[in-house]
Structures are given as structure tokens and as C-alpha cells.
N, C-alpha and C positions, 0 to 999 in steps of 0.2 A: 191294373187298377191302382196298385201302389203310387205309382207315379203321378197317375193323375189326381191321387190325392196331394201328395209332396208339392205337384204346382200349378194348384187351385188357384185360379185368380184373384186379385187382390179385388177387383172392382167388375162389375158388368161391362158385357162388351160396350166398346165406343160405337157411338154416329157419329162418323166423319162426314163434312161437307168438304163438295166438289164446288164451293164456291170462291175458294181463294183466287185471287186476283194474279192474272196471269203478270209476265213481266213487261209486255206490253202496256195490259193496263196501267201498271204500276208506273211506270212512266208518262203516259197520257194524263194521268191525276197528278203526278207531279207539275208538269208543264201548266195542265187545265189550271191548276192553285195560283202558281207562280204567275200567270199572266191574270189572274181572274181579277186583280186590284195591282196594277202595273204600279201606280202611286207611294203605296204602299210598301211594296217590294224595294224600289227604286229610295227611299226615306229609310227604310230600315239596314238596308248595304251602305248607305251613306253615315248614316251615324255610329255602323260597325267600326267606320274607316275615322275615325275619330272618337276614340274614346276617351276624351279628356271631358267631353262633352257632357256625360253622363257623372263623373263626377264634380266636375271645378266649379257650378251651382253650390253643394255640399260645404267647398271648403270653409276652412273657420280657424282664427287664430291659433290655436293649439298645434294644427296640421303644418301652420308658417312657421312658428318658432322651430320644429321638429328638424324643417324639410331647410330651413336656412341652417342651423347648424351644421344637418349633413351637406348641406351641396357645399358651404366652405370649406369642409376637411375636406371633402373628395377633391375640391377647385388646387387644394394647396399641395394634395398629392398628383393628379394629374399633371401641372408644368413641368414640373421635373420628369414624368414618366415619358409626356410625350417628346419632348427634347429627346431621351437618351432612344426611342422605339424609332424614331424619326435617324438616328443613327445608324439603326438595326437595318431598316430598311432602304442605307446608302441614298439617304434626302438628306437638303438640308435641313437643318432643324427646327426653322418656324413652321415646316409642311409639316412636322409633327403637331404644333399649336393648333392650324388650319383643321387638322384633322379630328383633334378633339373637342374642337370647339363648335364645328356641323354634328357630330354623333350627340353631345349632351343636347344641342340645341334643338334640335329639330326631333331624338329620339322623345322628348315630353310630350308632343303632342301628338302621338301614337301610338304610345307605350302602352301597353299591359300588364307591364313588373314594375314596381315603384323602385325594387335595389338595384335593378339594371344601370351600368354606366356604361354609353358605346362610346366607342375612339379607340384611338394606335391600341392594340396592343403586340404580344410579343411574338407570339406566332402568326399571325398574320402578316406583320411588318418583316419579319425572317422570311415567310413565304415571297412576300413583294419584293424583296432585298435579291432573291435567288431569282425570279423569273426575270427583274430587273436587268442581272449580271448575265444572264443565260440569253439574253434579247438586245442589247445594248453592248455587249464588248466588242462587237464588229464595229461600233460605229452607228449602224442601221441608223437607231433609234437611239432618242434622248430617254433618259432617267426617270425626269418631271413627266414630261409629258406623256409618256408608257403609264406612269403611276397612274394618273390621271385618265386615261383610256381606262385603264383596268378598274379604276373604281366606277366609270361610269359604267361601262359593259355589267361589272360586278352587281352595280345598285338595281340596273335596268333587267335583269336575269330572275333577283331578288323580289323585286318590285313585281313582278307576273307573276312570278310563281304566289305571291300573298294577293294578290287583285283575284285569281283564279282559283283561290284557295287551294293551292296544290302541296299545304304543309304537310301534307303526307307521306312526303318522300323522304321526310327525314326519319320514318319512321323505320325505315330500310334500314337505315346503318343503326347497332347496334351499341351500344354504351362500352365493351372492351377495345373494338374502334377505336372511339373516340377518345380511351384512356389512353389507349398502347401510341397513338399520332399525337396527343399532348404531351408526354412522358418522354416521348421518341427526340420533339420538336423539343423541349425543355433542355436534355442532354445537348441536343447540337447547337442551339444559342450558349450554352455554359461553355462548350466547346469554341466555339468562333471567339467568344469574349476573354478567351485567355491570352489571345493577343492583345489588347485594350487593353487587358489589366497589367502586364508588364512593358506596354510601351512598344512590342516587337512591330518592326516596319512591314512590309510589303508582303501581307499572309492574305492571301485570297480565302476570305472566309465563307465564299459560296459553294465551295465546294466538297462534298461528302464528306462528315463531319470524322470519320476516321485520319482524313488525309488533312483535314485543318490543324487534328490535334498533334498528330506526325509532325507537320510544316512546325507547329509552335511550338514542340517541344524541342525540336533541332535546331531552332533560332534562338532560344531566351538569352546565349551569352549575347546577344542583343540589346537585352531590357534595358532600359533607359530611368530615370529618373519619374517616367511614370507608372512603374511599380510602386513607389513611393507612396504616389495619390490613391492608387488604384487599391491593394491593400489594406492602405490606412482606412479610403472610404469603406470598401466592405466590412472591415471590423466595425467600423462604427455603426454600419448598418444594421450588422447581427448583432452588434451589445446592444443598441436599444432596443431593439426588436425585444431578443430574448429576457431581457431585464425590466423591462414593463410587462409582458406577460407573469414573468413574476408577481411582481407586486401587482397586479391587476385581480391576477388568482387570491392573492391573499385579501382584496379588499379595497386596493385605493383605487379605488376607478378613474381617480383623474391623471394615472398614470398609462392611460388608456389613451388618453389625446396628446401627449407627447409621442407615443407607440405611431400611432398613426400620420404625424407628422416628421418623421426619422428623414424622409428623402428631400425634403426642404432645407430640413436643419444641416443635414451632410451638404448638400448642394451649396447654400450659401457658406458655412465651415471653408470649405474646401477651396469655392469661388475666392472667399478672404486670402485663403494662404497661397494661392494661385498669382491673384493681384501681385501680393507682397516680394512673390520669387519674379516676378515677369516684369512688374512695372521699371524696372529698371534696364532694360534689355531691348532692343530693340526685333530682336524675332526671339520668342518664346520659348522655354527653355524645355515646356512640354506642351503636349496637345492638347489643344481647346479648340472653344468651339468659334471660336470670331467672331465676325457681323454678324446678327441676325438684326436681319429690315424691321424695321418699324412700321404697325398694323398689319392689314391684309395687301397684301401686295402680290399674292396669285391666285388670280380673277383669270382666268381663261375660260375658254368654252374648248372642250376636248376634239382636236382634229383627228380625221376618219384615216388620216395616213397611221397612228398610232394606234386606234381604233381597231382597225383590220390586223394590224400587229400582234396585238392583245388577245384577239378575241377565241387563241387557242388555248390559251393559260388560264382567260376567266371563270372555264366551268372548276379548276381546281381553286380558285380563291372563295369562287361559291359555297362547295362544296367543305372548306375547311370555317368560313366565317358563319356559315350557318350550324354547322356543327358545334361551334365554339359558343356559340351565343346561344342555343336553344339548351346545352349544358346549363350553361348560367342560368338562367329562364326556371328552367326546371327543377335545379338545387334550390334556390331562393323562394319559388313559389312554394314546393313543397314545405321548404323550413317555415313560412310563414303563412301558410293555410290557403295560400288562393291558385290557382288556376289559368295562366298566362294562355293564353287563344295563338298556338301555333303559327296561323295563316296572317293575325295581323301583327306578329312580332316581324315577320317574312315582308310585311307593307312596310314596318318602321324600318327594318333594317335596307331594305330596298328606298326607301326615298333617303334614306340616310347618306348610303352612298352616291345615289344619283344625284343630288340636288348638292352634297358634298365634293363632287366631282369640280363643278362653276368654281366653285371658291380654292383651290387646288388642293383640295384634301384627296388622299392613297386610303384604297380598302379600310375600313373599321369595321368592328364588329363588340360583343359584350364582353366586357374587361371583369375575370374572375377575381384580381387583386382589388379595384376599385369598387367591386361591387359589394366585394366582403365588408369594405372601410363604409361604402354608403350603409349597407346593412346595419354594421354594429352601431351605426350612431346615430340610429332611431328614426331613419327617413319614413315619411307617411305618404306619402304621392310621390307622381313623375314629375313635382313642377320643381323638385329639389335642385331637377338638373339646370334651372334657366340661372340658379344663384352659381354654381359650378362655369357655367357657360361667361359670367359677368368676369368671375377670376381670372378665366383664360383672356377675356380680352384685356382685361386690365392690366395682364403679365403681356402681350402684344403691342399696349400703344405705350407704357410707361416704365418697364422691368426690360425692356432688350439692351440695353446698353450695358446690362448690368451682367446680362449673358456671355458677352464677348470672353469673359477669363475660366469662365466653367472647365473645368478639365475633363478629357475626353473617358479617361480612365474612370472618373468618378463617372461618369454616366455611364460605363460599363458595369462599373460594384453594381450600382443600383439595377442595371438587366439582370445580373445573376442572382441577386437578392431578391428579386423579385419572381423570376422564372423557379425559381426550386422548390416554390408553391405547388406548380403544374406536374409533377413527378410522382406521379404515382407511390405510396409507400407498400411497403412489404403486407402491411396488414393487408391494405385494398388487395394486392396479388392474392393473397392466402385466399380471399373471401373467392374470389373468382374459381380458385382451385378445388374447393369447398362445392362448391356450385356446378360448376362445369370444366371440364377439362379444356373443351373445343375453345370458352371464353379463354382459357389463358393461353391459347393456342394464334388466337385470332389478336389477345393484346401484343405477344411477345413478334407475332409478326411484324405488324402495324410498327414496334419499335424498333425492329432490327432493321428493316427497309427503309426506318425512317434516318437510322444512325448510317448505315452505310450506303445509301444513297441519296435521297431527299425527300424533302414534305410531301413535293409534287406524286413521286414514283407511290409514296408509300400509303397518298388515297389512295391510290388506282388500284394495289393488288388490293390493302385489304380490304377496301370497300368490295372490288370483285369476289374477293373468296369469301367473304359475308354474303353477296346474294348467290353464288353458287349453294352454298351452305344452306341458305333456306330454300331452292329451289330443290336443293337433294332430302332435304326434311319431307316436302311436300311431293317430290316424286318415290322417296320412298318412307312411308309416315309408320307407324307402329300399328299394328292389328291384332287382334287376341281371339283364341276361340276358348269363349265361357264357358263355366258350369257354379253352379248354385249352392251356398253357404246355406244348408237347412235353419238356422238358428238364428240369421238375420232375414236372410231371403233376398242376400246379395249375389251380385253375382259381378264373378273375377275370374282373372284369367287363369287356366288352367298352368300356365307358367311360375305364375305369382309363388314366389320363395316361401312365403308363410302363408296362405290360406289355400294356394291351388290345389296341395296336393289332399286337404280334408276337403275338400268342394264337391258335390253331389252330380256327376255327370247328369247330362240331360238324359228323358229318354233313349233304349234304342230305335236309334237310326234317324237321332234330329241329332243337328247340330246350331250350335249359336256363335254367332260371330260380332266384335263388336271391330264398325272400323273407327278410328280416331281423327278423322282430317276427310275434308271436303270429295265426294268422289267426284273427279275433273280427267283432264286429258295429262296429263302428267304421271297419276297414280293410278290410274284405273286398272291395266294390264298387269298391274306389281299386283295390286290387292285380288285380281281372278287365278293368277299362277298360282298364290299364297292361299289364295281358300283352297284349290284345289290340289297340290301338296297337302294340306292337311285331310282333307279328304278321302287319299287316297289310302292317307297312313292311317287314319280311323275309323275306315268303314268297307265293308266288303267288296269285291268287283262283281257285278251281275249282268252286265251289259253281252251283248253278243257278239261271238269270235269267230274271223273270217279269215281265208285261208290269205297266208302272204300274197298272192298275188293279186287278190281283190281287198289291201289294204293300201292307203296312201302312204308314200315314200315317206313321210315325216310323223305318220304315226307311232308313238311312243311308249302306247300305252302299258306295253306287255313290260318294258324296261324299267319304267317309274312303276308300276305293282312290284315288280320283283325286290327293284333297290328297298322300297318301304318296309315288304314283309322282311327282307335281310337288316335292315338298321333297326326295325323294331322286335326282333330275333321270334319272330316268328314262323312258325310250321305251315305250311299251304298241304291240305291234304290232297286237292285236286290239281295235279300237273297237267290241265288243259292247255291253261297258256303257254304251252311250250310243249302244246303237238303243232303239226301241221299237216296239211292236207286232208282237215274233216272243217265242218260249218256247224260244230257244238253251240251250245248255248247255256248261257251259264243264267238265270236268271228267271227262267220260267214261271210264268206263274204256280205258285202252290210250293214251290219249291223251298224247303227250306238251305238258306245260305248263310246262317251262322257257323261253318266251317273253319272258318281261319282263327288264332286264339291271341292274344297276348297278353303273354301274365298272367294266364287262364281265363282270361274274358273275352268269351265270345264276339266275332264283329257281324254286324247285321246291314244290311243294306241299305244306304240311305234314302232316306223319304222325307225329310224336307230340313232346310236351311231357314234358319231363323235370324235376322240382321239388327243389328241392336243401333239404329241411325241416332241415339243421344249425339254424338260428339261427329254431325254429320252436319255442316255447313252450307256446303256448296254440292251441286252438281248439275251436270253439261252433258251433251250428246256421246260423247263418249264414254262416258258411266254409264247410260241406261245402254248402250252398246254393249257396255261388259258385261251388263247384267243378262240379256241376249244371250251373249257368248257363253256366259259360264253355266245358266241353265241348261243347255243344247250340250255344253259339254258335262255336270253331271247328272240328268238325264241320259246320256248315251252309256254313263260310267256303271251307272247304278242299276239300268234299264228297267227302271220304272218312271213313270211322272214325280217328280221332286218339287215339294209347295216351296213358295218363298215367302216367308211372313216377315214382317219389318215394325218394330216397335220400337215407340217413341220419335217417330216422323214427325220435324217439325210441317205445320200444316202449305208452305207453299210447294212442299217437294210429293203431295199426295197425288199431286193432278199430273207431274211426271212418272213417279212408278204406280199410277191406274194404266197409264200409256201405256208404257212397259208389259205391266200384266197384260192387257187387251191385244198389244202385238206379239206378243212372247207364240213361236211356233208359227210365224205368217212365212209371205215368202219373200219379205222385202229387210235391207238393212236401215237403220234407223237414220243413216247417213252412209246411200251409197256414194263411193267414189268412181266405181264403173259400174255401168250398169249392165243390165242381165235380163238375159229376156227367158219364158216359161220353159224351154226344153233345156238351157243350162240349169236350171232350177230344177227340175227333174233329175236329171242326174248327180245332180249332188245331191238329193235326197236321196239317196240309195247308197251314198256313200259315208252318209252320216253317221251311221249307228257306232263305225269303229273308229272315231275321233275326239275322241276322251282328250288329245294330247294335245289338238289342233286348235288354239282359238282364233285363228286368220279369217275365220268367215259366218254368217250369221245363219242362222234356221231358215231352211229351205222346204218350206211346206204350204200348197197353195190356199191362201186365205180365201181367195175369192171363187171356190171348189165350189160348185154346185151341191158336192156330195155332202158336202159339210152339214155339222149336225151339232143340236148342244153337249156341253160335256156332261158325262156317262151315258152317252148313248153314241157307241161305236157304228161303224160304217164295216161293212165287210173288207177284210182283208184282203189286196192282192202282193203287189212286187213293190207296194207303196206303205211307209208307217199309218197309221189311223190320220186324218184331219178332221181338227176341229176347226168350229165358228167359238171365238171368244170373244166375240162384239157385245154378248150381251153377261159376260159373267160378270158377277156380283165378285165386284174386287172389294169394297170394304173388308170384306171377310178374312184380306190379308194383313189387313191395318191392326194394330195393338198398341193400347196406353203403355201396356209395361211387357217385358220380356217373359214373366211368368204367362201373361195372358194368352204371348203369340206360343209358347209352349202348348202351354194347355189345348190351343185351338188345334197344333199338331195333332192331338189323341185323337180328334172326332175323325167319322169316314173321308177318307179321301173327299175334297168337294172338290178336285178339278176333273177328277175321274184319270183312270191309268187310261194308256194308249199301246195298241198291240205292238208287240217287233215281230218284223217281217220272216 
């Protein structure tokens, strides 16, 4: 009586309806919508796919002054950026022009992010630079024309996956990923450009960034007079950089647009002092960049001889430019309150590269450096980028001539100086370690695969050990068996370091369990071992003991009793289970089996299992299988009928465990894979009672028995357990709002009624 005071319900029993819509219907109503006004449907995907539509009515002077300022700082940072990435990636250096001048152009009228800037950036261009090297040094294939493959493949991969809304797969790779392969990729561009910056000749810098820095450090008595450049430009990079952040900090903000314009000002600096040492010489006395053609001058349409080439490398260009831009996407939006649309950043980036392909632009994707510069200087829409896009071309038909003295070096400072943005700092690490162990687990991989092998290798594992990782989450997820905080009327798991151990067990001989993750085919069999382990160790054995030779080879049951009463240092006063050659019975009605102690509390025989479905998502044929399985097995354990009540069911999962309850004790599996006909069925039911240990097979009892009868009204006993017809029981009765209520409904009489053992 105590008890069923302690867990009075909070509310009156529920009326559940059996009318939630199955998942058939669910679909049928989907389809029935979606076609009921085709018109409609077909106008509103269309105007998804062009979002500019929705705002550029809106615009208004304020929004142009804003978005022209930015798009000319970012115009005056991009030439110089894509020249030196157009390096990175072993092109010449107007295909870096080409490439930034399709990503700003054509990403405005798709966009979703206003601070977004696509084109070259630097891992990307290192990735294109390596697949290049890695496909190309036979000979095979040309450079240009691979690149070009690979951005079409790339764009057109892009481009489906956002038509089909398939943004969801970026949801899979996790954000230490994506730090540990940017951080990784950072180190090995610093690495490769240590050649560049002192001038060292013939270093293969596609190759594992261990064995580039080796190569370049054995050669520097090499360096050349473009250490000079190379050096000189980096300092100046980092003195302005860090010296306008200064004074920026203190106040003068218009030393904020000098900060921003550092890689111009070095660029032409440097261009000058290049002229002045070269112009007199007939071959150069350091590296530059030479011709660059005047306008567009690589207009190809992408041959399928390259094509086919490519098209084993472009799911890793994919894979890293979607990564890389939906970072950017996502920092930005957040920073600035809106909400980028996943699926049509995946359209702009995919026509980006497709339609960028024609024009002979290599892979692009969202530029974290240009996008910080569009940011801080106040852009108000996507159309900043068509003022950005004028720069480029106007550095294309009127500024190449002026490119020929650039030094090669200085386009290297500026890679380094810009990459060491991408570099994860210590803080970010700390945070992760703070958080999760496995995150710093999953970054430090991603970096080390990336430094001692390459970009390519270093998706592949960690991306793979990121979804092994949530597949292992999900096959084996966290479960808890409850008990109740008198004072709140919480309820926690008996584990829990600070409340489990004052927490008010449930009555004897119920138990509550809460699972945390979707019951599916994955976890199902983890979560029936695990209830029943705990079972065994919290509740008495009452089932009936057959002699060893009328038990099945793989019955366990006598060994998991024994192990449980020894780890939970408990006394068994009755050494039944370990006679042999008698047919005792441990169980009997009337019988008291509070005999076994621990810690001096009595163990009682269970009588029903309480399920706590809150944090219960999903479930499949193979969950309600287990649930099958695990009642028949503690049922056998306990030997009596065992309720199963389930609180807090969301309402489409009721019309599956009604199923459940109505088949529970039939003679059919819920998904046979062989089948079985009534006299196999027969004799596994005679075998049942001693397979507590066994959950390889379902309840074998015939539903379709003539003898059968409602529950609490037994049929006579012979060489058979009792059958019931459960077609008509009143399963609501197992349903509960809350976990107190499916308790409390434990107390009343049995309503399934007990069933004899033979």
C-alpha cells in the first residue's frame, strides 16, 4: 500500500487512439498534396532555386552603397589571392582569374549567405594540385584539361545532390573533421611553400607533407635570391596585418581598410622592386610569373577522355568543397542571425562549378579569408559579388601585362599568410577535449593522415571512422534502469553518481527501464541482453528446472544466475540449480521466492517491466521482435506472466506495440526467415520454459488453438503451457502518460492473467 501511495499518478489514465496514420498513409498524403496542385509545387521549387528573386524587388540605395564597398575590398583581395592559389594548384595563373570570377559571378544569383565569397581557395587548389600530380606525371593526361574535368564532374555531383535536396549528407561529417582536414591541409600548404619562399628548385611538393619538408630542408644551401622576396613579402604581410589590428582595436577604423588591402599593396611593392632587379636582364634573376593572356582565353567544353579520368578523384573534391563552404555558410550565418538553406547553397555551389567548368575555371568553393573581409565591411546582399566579379575582370582585360614581374615567392608569403587562419588554435583543441575526448580523437586523426599522407587518404579514413563511430553509437546507445527521486518525482538512473544512489527503487518485482535511441535493427539484441543482465541480477529466478539432458545445448541460464548472485555477493539459500537429475520447480504458485538477499534486501520475482519510450524515436520489425523475444525469455525466467507497460509513447509507435502486445505468445515470428510449420512449433514449445539465455527464436504457442480462451480464464493443463487468444485484449491498459502512471498500473491485478507451467 505504501508504494502505491509513493506512485500515485500524476494524471488519470489516458485514451489513446488507434488512429494514427500508418506509414503508408503517411506517404500517400504526402504524394496525394504534392500532386493535388502540380502548378503550384512546380512555381514554388522554382523560385526555391533562385533566391535573389525574393529579395532584389527590396533593394534600395543604402543596401548598394554597403554591398559596393564590400564587393571592391574583396575584388582587390581576390586578384592577388587567386593568381598565388592558381599556383598551388600547378595552373597557370589566369585559371586562377577564371576561377574566381565564375564563383563570385554566378554564386549571387543563388546564394543564401550575403558573406559568402566562392573561388580558388587554398585547400582546394592543394587538393586539385595533388590529384593533378598523382594523374598527370605519366603523361596520361593534361593539367588544364583534368582540372577542368574535375570541376565539371565536381559541379555536376554538387549540382544533384542540391536539385534532389540531398544536403543531408553533410550532416554525417562532423565539425572535428572538418577542423582536424583544414588544420592538417593548412600545415601541408605551409609545408610545400617553404620551397617558394627560399627559391629551392625541383621539390615535388605533392607529396606527403613530411617528405616535402625533409626534401626542403636538405636543399635550402640552394636558396636563391628569392628568399629575399619571399621573406621580405611575408613580413610585410604580417606587419600590416598585426599593426592595423592594433590600431583598429584602439579605435581608428580606417585602419581597417589598409589591413584588408595588405596583399595588393605587397603584390604591387614587390612587382616594383621585381621590374627594377629584372628589367635589365634578359632571363630573370628570380621567379615570376610571366605572360598571363589577356581576357578569357579558356573557353573549352570539358572532353570525356579527362572526364573518365577524373571521375575517381571527384567524389574527394566533393567531399572536401562541400565541407569547406558549408563551414563558412554556417559560421557567418550564425554570426549574423540567418539561416543558409543547406540544399540550395549545394545548387549554387554545383552550378558554380559546372557552368565554371565552360569558362576553364578548377574546383571552387567558399573562401573563409574573403569571406571574413566581405563580412567585416558591412556587405548587405549576394549582389556585392557582381561588383567583385567587375574587378576581376577588369584585372583580366587591363592589369596582365602588369602581372608578368610578380614574383613567385611573394605569391607564396601571401599562401602562408593566409593559410595560418585555417589552423586550428589551442583554445579550439582545449574546447573539444572539454567536450569529448573521441572529438579530439577524430580531429588529431583527420590531421595526422592529412600531414603524413594527403587530403585525399585523410577524407577517407576520418570520414569513415566518423560514421563507424555513429553507427557504434547507434548499435550500442546508453540504457538506464530507473528509480524514483520521492521529492521531485524524477526519475534517474540508478547509476547516476549523485541522485541514483537516494532514488526510491520501484516496487517489488517491477522494473523500469529507460532506452535512449531509436529501437531498430542495429541495437535491438544489445538493448534485450542488457535488460535481461540486469534482470537477472535484480530479481529472483522462479522459472522451471529440467534435468540436463532435456535442456538445449546453449542454455545458459544456470551460469548467468550463478555469475550475478557471485558479483552481487550474494547468498542463494536454495542449491537447486546445481542438482541434476530431478524436474524441481522453482516458482510455484503460492510460493514465496523472496529468498535470495543483497545487502539484506530481499529479491522478489519479476512481474512486469516498465519502458520509459521518452527518448524513443524510431522503431522496425526488429524491435518489436525483441520485444517478442525478451518477453518469452523473462516470462520463462521468472515463471510467471510479466506486463509490459510503456510510458510516454510517442503516438505513431502505439499502433506497433498494440501489434506486439496482441501477437506476444502466438505461434508466428513477426519476420520469419524460415519457416515453420505446426509440429516444429509444438516442440519448441515444450522446450521453452528453460531458455532464459536463448533469444534466437520467437514464442511458439498456437494462436489459432481452438482451445484458446480470454485472459484469466485457463484451459486445462496437459504436456502444453496454457494458450491464450489475445485478439481481443484491451492493450490501451499498457499505454501511460508518464512513468509514475505505468508504475502505479503495475499494482492492480494482474490483467493479463498468469499462465500455468507444465
Amino acid at each position: 500500500m505504501a508504494h502505491q501511495q509513493e506512485f500515485s499518478p500524476a494524471s488519470p489514465p489516458p485514451s489513446y487512439s488507434a488512429g494514427h496514420p500508418t506509414e503508408f498513409q503517411q506517404l500517400r498524403r504526402r504524394i496525394t498534396n504534392a500532386f493535388s496542385n502540380p502548378a503550384a509545387s512546380v512555381n514554388t521549387y522554382a523560385r526555391s532555386l533562385f533566391p535573389i528573386v525574393s529579395w532584389l524587388p527590396k533593394y534600395n540605395r543604402t543596401w548598394l552603397a554597403a554591398d559596393l564597398i564590400a564587393g571592391i575590398t574583396v575584388g582587390i583581395v581576390v586578384v592577388p589571392q587567386a593568381l598565388a592559389y592558381a599556383k598551388l594548384a600547378s595552373l597557370p595563373t589566369q585559371y586562377g582569374l577564371y576561377t574566381s570570377f565564375t564563383g563570385v559571378l554566378l554564386y549571387c544569383f543563388f546564394a543564401t549567405s550575403k558573406d559568402v565569397t566562392i573561388g580558388a581557395t587554398a585547400v582546394v587548389s592543394q587538393l586539385t594540385g595533388q590529384l593533378i600530380a598523382s594523374h598527370a606525371s605519366s603523361g596520361q593526361y593534361q593539367p588544364v584539361p583534368f582540372a577542368i574535368a574535375l570541376a565539371f564532374l565536381t559541379g555536376l555531383i554538387q549540382l544533384g545532390l542540391g536539385l534532389f535536396r540531398l544536403g543531408i549528407i553533410v550532416d554525417f561529417i562532423p565539425n572535428p573533421v572538418v577542423a582536424g582536414f583544414t588544420s592538417g591541409a593548412g600545415i601541408q600548404i605551409i609545408v610545400g611553400q617553404i620551397a617558394g619562399l627560399f627559391g629551392v628548385p625541383n621539390i615535388n611538393t605533392n607529396q606527403a607533407p613530411y617528405l616535402v619538408l625533409g626534401h626542403s630542408l636538405a636543399h635550402l644551401n640552394q636558396a636563391a635570391l628569392d628568399a629575399a622576396f619571399g621573406f621580405a613579402s611575408l613580413f610585410a604581410l604580417l606587419f600590416i596585418k598585426f599593426g592595423c589590428d592594433y590600431f583598429v582595436r584602439r579605435g581608428h577604423r580606417s585602419m581597417y581598410w589598409l589591413g584588408v588591402s595588405r596583399n595588393a599593396i605587397v603584390v604591387i611593392l614587390f612587382t616594383l622592386i621585381s621590374f627594377g632587379v629584372n628589367r635589365h636582364h634578359s632571363k630573370s634573376l628570380i621567379k615570376i610569373v610571366g605572360d598571363v593572356p589577356k581576357g578569357f582565353q579558356g573557353f573549352q567544353a570539358p572532353d570525356m577522355y579527362h572526364i573518365r579520368g577524373a571521375a575517381s578523384s571527384a567524389i574527394t573534391v566533393v567531399i572536401v568543397a562541400i565541407l569547406e563552404h558549408t563551414a563558412v555558410t554556417k559560421s557567418y550565418g550564425r554570426l549574423h542571425g540567418y539561416r543558409p538553406d543547406p540544399n540550395q547553397e549545394l545548387v549554387a555551389l554545383g552550378l558554380t562549378n559546372f557552368l565554371g567548368s565552360f569558362l576553364g575555371a578548377f574546383p571552387a568553393t567558399g573562401s573563409f579569408s574573403r569571406s571574413a573581409i566581405k563580412s567585416q565591411s558591412g556587405v548587405r546582399t549576394p549582389l556585392a559579388a557582381l561588383f567583385t566579379s567587375a574587378i576581376v575582370v577588369f584585372a583580366l582585360y587591363f592589369l596582365t601585362p602588369l602581372f608578368h614581374y610578380i614574383p613567385s615567392a611573394t605569391l607564396s608569403a601571401i599562401i602562408v599568410a593566409a593559410i595560418s587562419e585555417l589552423i586550428s588554435r589551442p583554445a579550439a583543441i582545449r574546447q573539444l577535449w572539454n567536450i569529448s575526448l573521441l572529438d579530439v580523437f577524430v580531429f588529431v586523426l583527420a590531421l595526422l593522415f592529412t600531414f603524413f599522407f594527403s587530403i585525399e587518404i585523410a577524407i577517407y579514413v576520418s570520414v569513415g571512422f566518423s560514421v563507424v563511430v555513429l553507427l557504434y553509437r547507434m548499435a550500442r546507445p546508453h540504457h538506464a534502469a530507473l528509480a524514483r527521486i520521492t521529492e521531485t518525482g524524477l526519475w534517474v538512473s540508478v547509476e547516476d553518481a549523485q541522485l541514483g544512489s537516494t532514488a526510491t527503487p520501484p516496487p517489488p518485482g517491477v522494473m523500469v527501464f529507460k532506452l535512449e535511441e531509436s529501437m531498430t535493427y542495429p541495437n535491438a539484441n544489445y538493448f534485450a541482453e542488457r535488460i535481461k543482465d540486469v534482470v537477472i541480477n535484480s530479481t529472483e529466478f522462479g522459472g522451471v528446472v529440467v534435468r540436463p539432458d532435456q535442456k538445449l545445448w546453449c542454455d545458459d541460464t544456470d551460469r548467468r544466475v550463478a555469475n550475478a548472485r557471485k558479483k552481487t555477493n550474494q547468498i542463494a539459500i536454495h542449491d537447486v540449480l546445481h542438482k541434476v537429475g530431478s524436474e524441481n520447480t522453482i516458482g510455484t504458485p503460492g510460493e514465496d521466492h523472496s529468498t535470495h538477499v543483497r545487502g539484506g534486501t530481499p529479491l522478489h520475482r519479476l512481474r512486469a517491466l516498465v519502458f520509459d519510450f521518452s527518448s524513443v524515436n524510431g522503431l522496425d520489425t526488429t524491435g518489436v521482435q525483441m520485444l517478442v523475444d525478451l518477453r518469452r525469455d523473462v516470462d520463462n525466467y521468472a515463471g510467471q506472466r510479466v506486463e509490459f507497460h510503456f510510458a510516454h509513447v510517442h503516438p505513431r509507435f502505439e499502433r506497433i506495440l498494440s501489434y506486439f502486445l496482441r501477437i506476444t505468445r502466438t505461434d508466428r515470428d513477426v519476420m520469419p526467415v524460415v519457416p515453420h510449420n505446426a509440429e516444429q512449433s509444438n516442440e519448441n514449445v515444450g522446450r521453452s520454459a528453460s531458455r532464459a539465455g536463448d533469444s534466437s527464436a520467437s514464442i511458439q504457442i498456437d494462436h489459432d488453438d481452438s482451445s484458446a480462451s480470454l485472459p484469466g480464464h485457463a484451459v486445462p493443463a496437459d504436456d502444453k503451457p496454457t494458450i491464450y487468444n489475445l485478439e481481443n485484449l484491451e492493450v490501451a491498459r499498457f499505454f501511460h502518460p508518464t512513468v509514475d502512471d505505468a508504475v502505479q498500473a503495475t499494482a492492480a491485478k494482474d490483467v493479463e492473467a498468469g499462465y500455468l507451467t507444465r
